[in-house]
Steps between C-alpha positions, in 0.01 A plus 500: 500500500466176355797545257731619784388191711599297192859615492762221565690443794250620764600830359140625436409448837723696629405804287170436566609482911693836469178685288200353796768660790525841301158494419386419852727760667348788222115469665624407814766788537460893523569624160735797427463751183731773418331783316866553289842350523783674449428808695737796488672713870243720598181339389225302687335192391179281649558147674180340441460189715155297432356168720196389567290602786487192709899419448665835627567678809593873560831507310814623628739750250746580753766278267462740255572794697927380468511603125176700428338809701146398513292803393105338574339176427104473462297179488182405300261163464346375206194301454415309178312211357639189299257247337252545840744529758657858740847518442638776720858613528679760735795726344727746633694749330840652660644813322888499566809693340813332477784611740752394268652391113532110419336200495253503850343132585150602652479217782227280565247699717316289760089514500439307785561150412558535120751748360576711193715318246831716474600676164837762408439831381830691273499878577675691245693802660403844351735673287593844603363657166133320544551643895540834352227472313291400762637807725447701241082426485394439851752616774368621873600813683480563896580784708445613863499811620644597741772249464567599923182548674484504864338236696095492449483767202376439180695355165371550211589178267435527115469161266491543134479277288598614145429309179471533134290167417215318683507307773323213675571367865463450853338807676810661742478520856573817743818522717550330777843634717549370830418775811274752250225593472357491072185709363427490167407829352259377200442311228768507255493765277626447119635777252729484128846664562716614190907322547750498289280595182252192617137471645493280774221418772556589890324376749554620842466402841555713819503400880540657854755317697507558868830376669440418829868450639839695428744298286487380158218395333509234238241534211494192324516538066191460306472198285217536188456073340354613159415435152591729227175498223601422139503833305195557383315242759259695783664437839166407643434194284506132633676362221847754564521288845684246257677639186677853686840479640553458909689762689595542856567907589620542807601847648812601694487495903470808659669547911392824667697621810216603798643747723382523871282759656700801522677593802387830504206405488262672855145339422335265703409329233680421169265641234717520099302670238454703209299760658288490815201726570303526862155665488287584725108565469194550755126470484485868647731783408648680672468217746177534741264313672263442780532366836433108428493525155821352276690697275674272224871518423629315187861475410659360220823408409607469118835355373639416134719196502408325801290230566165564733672247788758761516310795589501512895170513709388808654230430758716506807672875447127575359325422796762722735358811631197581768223428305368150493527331177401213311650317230368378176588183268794678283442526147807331251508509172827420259521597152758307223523744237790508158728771712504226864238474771323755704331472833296651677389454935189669637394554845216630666425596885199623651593767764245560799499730776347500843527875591515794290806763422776485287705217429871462296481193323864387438694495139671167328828482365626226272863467366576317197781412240495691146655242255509765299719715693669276674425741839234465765215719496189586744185559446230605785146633578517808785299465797162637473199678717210359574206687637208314728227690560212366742226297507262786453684657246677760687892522537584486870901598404375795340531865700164698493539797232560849624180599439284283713679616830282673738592905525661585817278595819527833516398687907250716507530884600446589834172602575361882649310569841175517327508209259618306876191588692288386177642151473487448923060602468519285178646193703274553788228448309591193268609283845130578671331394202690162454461496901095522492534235176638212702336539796165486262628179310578311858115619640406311117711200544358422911149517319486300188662135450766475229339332201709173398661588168347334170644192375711516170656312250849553453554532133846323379738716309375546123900427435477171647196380340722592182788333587304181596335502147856526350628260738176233385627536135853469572457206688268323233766570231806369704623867418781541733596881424107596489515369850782673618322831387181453648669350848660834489199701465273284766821603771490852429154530491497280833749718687430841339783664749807252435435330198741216463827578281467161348371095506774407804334839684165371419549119611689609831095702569337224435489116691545162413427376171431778327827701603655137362342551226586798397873455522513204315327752183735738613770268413374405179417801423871678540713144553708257322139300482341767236352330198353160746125490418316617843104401615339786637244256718722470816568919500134544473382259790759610762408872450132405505539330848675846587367829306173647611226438210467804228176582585262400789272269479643342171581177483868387366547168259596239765770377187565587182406363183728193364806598426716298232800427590760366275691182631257355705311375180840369325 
């Protein structure tokens, strides 16, 4: 510095001027590094911009956006130590590809109040025998099938990726089309193919694409930033992030044509498919039950190719019919498999009734699409029987067999003179001796007081002491069905003659609380409200202010032990 300040003419300060102002603007400015320069058509490269922490603001790369297509940028500190002191710096890293050949000036990107000095990259066009070569060892292929689908039913779409050499890069992402509906169906699966006399690698990718309007559908080409590994180099090493070549593949667009919903088509709802299935299945069968008991019907509906959201809900045709039913939470499950997705929609009702006989409970029909086919198909469960016997266990529908009527009343033959002068004696004599019998039991009666008759306990019902055992446990368990059962067998027990079909019969026999009570178990019991935890205590109490003791003279618990009940400790 001295020798430069030396030069003649003012000369060497001037140098020395221009060399503080460069040096000055290098630590005060954001520093730009290219990782190469030239760069050829179809390859990316890193923009590595580097400041210090307390000097930069969240940058802005929007500028580069007019002659690069930003592909990611990441960001990173650093911490270090120089002779005793933290020296910290903040760097980003922006991985771009060139949208076109020349000379490109990389403009001065603003960091908040400092900005990135500006530098020219040269990118070398590709010549069509190194493109060829390139084609010719890492090339995608896509296909959808069908190429027409109608509106909501499943596309299959199929990326491969096929290569002869290594690669390194970005991880890709799935489809995303405007108005559909994308499922993945795996991982990717990888496999060596035999072409043209050489080996090469394919991995493959497969998707369910749901279209959810008619038109065309735009699916957008894949684009693969990689690195192709030296030969010889393993593709998972650190070091081939810098030494293999830079490609861009990018796959060709693909427009599908979605057809509307057929106009032939009868269905309530639209349902396309590969194959549907409707089962039905019942906790008794053939179907039969008791007066107040339920009898569970579970159907199921099964379809290849469509989603679980398409499968239509069942409860309301379900719950048609005279026998009261109640509806469950339905069960959904979908399945994304190699060959597309499968669904599947399960419902369950509880059917009750209050009388017994013979009841028709009605069939389901469900029309659907076969993609297939192309043609619209039905599938249906037939109505069924259901038998309800009574309370007791007898079937009050059911006719009395042939051999249990009585035998006809057949008239006697007419008597003779003789055998009617015997039988008029005969009579004579049996009406004077019931004659001289009363007329002795009044003389009796005028003499002697009636004695008062002895005092007795009345004994409860050895049922009822049951049921209020049962009852007690239920209760102290929060057992809701356990409940039900032994409410049942207290009311038939109580009324002996008309037992009640049911908990609604029961509660409409009893007052107040307890008949309350028992239709808010009866709800939980059969209702939309199954599965809600339920405390016994209340039941107990208002049927306790009610019921007659189990046995006389014994003494009841005035309340039950402690029950825990979740929520009020939370």
């Amino acid at each position: 510095m001295r020798r430069i300040a030396r030069w003649p003419g003012g000369a060497g300060s001037f140098v020395m001027l221009i060399l503080l102002l460069q040096v000055g603007s290098a630590l005060g400015a954001v520093r730009l590094e290219l990782d190469r320069n030239p760069v050829s058509m179809g390859e990316t490269l890193d923009l590595s911009f580097t400041a210090d922490d307390d000097q930069a603001d969240d940058p802005d790369f929007s500028p580069l956006e007019a002659d690069f297509e930003v592909l990611g940028n990441r960001s990173s500190h650093n911490l270090s130590w120089v002779n005793g002191k933290s020296a910290s710096t903040h760097q980003w890293i922006v991985t771009v590809s060139p949208k076109h050949a020349g000379s490109i000036a990389i403009p001065a990107i603003r960091f908040g109040g400092e900005s990135s000095n500006p530098l020219s990259l040269t990118v070398k066009d590709v010549p069509d025998s190194n493109r060829a070569q390139i084609d010719s060892e890492v090339f995608w292929e896509v296909e959808a099938t069908p190429r027409n689908p109608y509106v909501q039913a499943q596309v299959i779409y199929t990326r491969r990726l096929v290569r002869k050499v290594n690669l390194m890069g970005d991880g890709l992402t799935d489809p995303q089309p405007a108005d559909a509906l994308v499922q993945r169906l795996g991982d990717g699966r990888e496999y060596q193919q035999m072409r043209g006399g050489e080996r090469y690698t394919v991995t493959e990718y497969r998707y369910a694409i749901f279209p959810q309007k008619s038109g065309t559908l735009h699916l957008e080409p894949v684009v693969l930033n990689a690195q192709i590994s030296p030969p010889g180099g393993s593709r998972f090493s650190p070091f081939m992030a810098q030494s293999g070549r830079r490609i861009k593949i990018a796959s060709e667009a693909l427009d599908l044509e979605v057809r509307p919903i057929p106009a032939d088509f009868t269905g309530s709802r639209w349902l396309p498919a590969e194959s549907v299935r409707l089962d039905e299945k019942w906790s008794k069968d053939p179907p039969r039950t008791v007066v107040g008991e339920p009898l569970t019907r579970t159907v199921t509906i099964a379809a290849a190719a469509a989603t679980v959201g398409e499968l239509p809900e069942l409860a309301a045709e379900l719950s048609q019919g005279e026998l009261k039913s109640y509806g469950d939470q339905p069960v959904l499950k979908e399945e994304a498999g190699i060959g597309g997705v499968a669904s599947l929609r399960q419902e369950k009702l509880a059917l009750i009734a209050d009388r017994p006989g013979t009841y028709t409970v009605p069939g389901l029909e469900l029309v659907w699409w076969n993609t297939k086919t192309d043609r619209q198909e039905t599938v249906r469960i037939e109505p069924r029987r259901v038998t309800v016997a009574a309370a007791d266990g007898s079937s009050a529908s059911a006719a009395p067999p042939e051999a249990a009527k009585a035998p006809a009343i057949q008239a006697p033959a007419p008597a003779g003179p003789q055998e009617q002068a015997h039988w008029r004696w005969l009579a004579l004599v049996l009406g004077g001796g019931w004659l001289a019998t009363a007329v002795a039991w009044l003389a009796c009666r005028r003499r002697r007081p009636a004695p008062e008759p002895p005092t007795r306990a009345v004994r409860p019902n050895p049922d009822v002491a049951a049921a209020y055992k049962e009852l007690t446990k239920a209760c102290r368990g929060d057992d809701p069905v356990a409940a039900r059962d032994a409410l049942l067998i207290w009311g038939r027990a109580r009324w002996p003659r008309q037992p009640p079909v049911g908990l609604k019969d029961l509660a409409a026999r009893v007052d107040g609380r307890l008949g309350e009570k028992i239709r808010e178990l009866e709800r939980l019991v059969y209702g939309p409200d199954r599965g809600y935890r339920w405390y016994g205590e209340e039941l107990w109490r208002a049927l306790q202010q009610q019921a007659t003791p189990p046995q006389a003279g014994a003494r009841l618990p005035a309340a039950l032990e402690p029950l825990n009940r979740i929520g009020e400790a939370e």
